[in-house]
C-alpha positions as CSV (number, residue, x, y, z in Angstrom):
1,X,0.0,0.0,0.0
2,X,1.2,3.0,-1.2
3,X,1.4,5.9,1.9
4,X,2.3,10.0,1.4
5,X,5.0,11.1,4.1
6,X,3.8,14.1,5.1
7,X,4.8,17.2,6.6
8,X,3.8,17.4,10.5
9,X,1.4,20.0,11.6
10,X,4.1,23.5,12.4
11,X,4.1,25.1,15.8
12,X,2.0,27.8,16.3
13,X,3.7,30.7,14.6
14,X,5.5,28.9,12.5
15,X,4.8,29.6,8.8
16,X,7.2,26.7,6.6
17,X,9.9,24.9,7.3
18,X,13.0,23.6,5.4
19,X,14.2,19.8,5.0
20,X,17.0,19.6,6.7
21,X,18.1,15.8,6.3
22,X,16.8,13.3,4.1
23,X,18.5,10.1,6.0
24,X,17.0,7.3,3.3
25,X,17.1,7.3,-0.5
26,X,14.5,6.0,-2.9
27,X,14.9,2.6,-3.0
28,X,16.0,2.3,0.6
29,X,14.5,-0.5,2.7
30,X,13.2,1.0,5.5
31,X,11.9,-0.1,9.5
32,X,9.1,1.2,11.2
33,X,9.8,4.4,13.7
34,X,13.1,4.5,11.3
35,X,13.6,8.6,10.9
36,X,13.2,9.3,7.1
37,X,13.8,13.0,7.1
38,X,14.8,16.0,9.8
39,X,12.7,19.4,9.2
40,X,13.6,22.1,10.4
41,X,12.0,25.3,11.1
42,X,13.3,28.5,13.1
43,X,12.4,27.0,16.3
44,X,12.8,23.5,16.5
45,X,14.0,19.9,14.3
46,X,11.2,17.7,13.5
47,X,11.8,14.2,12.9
48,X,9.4,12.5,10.6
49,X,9.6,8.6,10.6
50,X,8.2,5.7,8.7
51,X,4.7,4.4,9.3
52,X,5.5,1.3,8.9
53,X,8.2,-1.3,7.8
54,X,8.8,-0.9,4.1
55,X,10.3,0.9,1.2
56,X,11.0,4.8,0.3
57,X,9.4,4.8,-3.0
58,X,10.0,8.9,-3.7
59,X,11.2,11.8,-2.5
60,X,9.6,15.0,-3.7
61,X,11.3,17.5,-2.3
62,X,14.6,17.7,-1.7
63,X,16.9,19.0,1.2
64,X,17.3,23.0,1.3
65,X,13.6,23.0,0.0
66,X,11.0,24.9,1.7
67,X,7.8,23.5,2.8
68,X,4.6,23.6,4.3
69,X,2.6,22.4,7.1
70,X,0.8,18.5,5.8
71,X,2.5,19.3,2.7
72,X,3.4,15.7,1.0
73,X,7.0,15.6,0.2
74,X,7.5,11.8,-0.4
75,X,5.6,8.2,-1.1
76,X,6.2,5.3,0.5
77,X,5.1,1.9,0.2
78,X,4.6,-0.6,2.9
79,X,5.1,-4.4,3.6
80,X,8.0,-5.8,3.4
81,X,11.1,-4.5,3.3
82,X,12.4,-5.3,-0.6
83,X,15.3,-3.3,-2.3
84,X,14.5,-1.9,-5.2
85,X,16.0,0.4,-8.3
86,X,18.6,-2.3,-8.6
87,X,20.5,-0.7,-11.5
88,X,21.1,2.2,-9.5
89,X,22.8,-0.2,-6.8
90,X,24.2,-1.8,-9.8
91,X,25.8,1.6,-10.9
92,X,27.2,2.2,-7.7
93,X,28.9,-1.6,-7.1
94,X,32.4,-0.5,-9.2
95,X,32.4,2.7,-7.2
96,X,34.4,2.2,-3.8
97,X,32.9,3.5,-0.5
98,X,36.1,5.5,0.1
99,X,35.6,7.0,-3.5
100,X,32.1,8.0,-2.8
101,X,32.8,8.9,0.9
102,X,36.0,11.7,-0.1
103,X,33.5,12.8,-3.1
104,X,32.1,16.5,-2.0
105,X,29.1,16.6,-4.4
106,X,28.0,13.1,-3.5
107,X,27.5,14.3,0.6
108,X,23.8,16.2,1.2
109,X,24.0,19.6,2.6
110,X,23.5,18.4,6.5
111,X,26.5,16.4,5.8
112,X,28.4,19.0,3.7
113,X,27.5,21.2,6.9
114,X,28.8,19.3,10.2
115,X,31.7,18.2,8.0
116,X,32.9,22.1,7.5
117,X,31.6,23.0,10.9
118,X,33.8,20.5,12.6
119,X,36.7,21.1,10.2
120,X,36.6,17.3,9.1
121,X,37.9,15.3,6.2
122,X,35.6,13.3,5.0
123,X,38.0,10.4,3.6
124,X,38.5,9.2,7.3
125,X,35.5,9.2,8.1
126,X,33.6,5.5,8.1
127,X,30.5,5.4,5.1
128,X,27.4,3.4,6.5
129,X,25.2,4.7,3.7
130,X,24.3,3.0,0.8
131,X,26.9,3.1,-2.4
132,X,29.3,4.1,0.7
133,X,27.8,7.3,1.0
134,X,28.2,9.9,4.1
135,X,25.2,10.0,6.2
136,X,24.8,12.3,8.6
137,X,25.2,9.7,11.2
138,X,28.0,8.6,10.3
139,X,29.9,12.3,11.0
140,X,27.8,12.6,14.6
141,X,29.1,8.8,15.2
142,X,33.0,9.8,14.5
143,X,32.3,13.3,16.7
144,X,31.4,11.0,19.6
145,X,34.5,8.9,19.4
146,X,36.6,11.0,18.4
147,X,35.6,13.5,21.6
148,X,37.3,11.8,24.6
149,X,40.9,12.2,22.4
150,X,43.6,14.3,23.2
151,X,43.1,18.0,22.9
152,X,46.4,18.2,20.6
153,X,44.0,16.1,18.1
154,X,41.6,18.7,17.9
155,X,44.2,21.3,17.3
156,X,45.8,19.4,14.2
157,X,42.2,18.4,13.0
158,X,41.4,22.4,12.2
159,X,42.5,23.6,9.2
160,X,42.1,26.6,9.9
161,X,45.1,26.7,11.9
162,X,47.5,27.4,9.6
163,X,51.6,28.3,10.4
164,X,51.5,31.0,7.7
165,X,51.8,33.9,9.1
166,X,50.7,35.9,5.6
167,X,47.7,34.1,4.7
168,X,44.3,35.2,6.1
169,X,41.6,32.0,5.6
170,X,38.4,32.2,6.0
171,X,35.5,29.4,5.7
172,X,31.8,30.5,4.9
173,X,29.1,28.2,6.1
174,X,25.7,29.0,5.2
175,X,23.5,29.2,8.6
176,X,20.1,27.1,9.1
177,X,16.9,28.1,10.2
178,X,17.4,27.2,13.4
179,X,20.9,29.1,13.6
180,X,20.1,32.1,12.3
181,X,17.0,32.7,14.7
182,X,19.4,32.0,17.1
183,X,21.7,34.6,16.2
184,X,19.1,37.3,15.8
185,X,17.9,36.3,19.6
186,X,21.6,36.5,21.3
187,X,21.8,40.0,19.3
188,X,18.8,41.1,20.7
189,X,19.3,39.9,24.2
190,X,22.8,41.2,23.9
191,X,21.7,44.6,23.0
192,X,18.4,45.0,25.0
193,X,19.1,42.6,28.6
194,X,21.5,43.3,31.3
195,X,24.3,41.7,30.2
196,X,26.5,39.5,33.1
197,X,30.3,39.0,33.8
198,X,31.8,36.1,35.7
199,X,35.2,35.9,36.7
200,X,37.7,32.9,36.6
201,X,40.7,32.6,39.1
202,X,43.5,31.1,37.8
203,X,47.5,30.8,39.0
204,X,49.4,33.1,37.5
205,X,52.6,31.8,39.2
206,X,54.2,30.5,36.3
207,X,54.0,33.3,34.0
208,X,54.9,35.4,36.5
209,X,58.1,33.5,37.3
210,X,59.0,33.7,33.5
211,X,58.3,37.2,33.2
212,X,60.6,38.2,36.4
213,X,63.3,36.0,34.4
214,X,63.5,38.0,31.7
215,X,61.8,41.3,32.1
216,X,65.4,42.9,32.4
217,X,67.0,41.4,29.4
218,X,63.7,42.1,27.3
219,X,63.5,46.0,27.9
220,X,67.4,45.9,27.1
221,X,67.0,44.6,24.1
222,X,63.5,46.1,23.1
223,X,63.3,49.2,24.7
224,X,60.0,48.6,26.4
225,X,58.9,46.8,29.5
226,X,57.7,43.2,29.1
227,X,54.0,43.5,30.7
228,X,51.4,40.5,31.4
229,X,49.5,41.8,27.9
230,X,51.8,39.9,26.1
231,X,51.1,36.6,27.7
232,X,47.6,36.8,27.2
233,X,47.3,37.5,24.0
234,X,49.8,34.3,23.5
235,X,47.0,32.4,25.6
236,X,43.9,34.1,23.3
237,X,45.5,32.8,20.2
238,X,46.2,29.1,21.6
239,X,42.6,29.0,22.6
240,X,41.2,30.3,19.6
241,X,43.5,27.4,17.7
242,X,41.7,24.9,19.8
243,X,38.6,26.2,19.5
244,X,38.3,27.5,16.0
245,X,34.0,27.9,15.9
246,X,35.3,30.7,19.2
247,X,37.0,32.6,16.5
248,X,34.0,33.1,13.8
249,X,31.6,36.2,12.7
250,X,28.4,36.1,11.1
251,X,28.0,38.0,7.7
252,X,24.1,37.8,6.5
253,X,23.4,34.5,6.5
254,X,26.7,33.3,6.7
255,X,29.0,31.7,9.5
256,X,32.9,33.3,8.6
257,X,35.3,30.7,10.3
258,X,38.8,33.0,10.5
259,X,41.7,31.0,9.7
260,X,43.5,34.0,11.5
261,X,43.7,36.0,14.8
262,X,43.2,39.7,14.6
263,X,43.2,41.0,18.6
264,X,42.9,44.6,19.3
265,X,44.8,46.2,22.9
266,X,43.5,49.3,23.7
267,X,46.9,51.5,25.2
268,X,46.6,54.4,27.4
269,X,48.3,56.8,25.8
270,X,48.4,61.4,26.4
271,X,45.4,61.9,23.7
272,X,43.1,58.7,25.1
273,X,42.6,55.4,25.1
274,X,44.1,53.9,21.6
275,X,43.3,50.3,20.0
């Protein structure tokens, strides 16, 4: 029996949404409960799942599409769980997983997405999708383990951080729905709430030992005094190298990842206060 997948009824105030994820492909044998597709609208991810065990027969609209409330963006046919478009499976056979996997058209948008979020390569990444394809669960999957490594990993796994001094990188990643509402909220709480500052103490001990070491010797050879400014600005810049999504801008609808480190000290100087 034939069924239409459907878009779910919206929250209130909620005009369209967008698909997000499609997670099975036409053809695709599918469980019931199995999620089919994410939705996403400015407030929240919908999952919508099969009604039963079967097989995705269509897909109507694809992902970065905008749709509607009950709007019917695939078919789907129940009973039991056959493969089907065999020549398309056929197609794929001389086609290695690793091929398809490294391939940047063959990976969906949500996939495309976490991958340049995350600063990932997508060759060493394992494919569970079919043909070797990237799924989106398979990026989440290697997040997960890869999370309890070493910090150094998740400094060498950024490109962004880059040795040469001259070159100024920068990665654009187009915002969803759901992140770009999110971005015009924190603006508006930013500029219209009462904004709070917490403070961290730390030991300073060491820094300060290496500073007393060679504060002499530096303002004989530079001419100036070596101050604690120096030190953290050295410490901003490590922490921005581990944490590159720290050291990104929004431009329209656009997350700007810097591959460089532009920091600003304001200087107390006979005319004002100078950046």
């Amino acid at each position: 029996m034939t069924i239409e997948i459907k878009v779910p009824v919206l929250p209130e105030s909620v005009a369209d949404a967008t698909i997000a994820s499609w997670h099975k492909q036409p053809g695709d044998a599918v469980e019931r409960d199995e999620n089919l597709v994410d939705i996403e609208t400015d407030k929240i991810v919908l999952e919508v799942v099969a009604p039963a065990d079967g097989t995705l027969v269509a897909i109507l609209h694809q992902e970065g599409d905008t749709v509607n409330a009950e709007q019917v963006i695939a078919t789907f046919a129940s009973g039991a769980k056959v493969s089907v478009k065999t020549p398309r499976e056929t197609a794929e056979d001389p086609q290695s997983g690793d091929a398809t996997t490294g391939d940047s058209e063959s990976l969906s948008p949500a996939v495309r997405r976490l991958i340049s979020e995350h600063n990932l390569d997508p060759a060493k990444i394992p494919a569970s999708g079919k043909g070797g394809r990237l799924t989106r669960e398979d990026v989440q999957a290697f997040l997960e383990s890869a999370t309890p490594e070493a910090p150094a990993k998740a400094i060498t796994a950024a490109p962004v951080v880059s040795p040469d001094a001259g070159e100024r990188i920068e990665k654009r990643v187009p915002m969803t729905r759901l992140r770009a509402r999110i971005a015009e909220r924190l603006v508006e709480s930013q500029q219209q709430s009462a904004t709070l500052t917490t403070f961290n103490e730390l030991n300073m001990k060491p820094v300060m030992d290496i500073r007393n070491k060679y504060k002499e010797s530096f303002e004989k050879e530079k001419g100036v005094r070596l101050g604690f400014m120096s030190f953290f600005i050295k410490a901003t810049v490590e922490a921005l190298k581990k944490f590159p999504a720290v050291n990104a801008s929004i431009d329209g609808s656009d997350i700007v990842y810097h591959g460089y480190y532009d920091i600003g000290v304001a200087v107390s100087s006979p005319r004002g206060l100078v950046v």
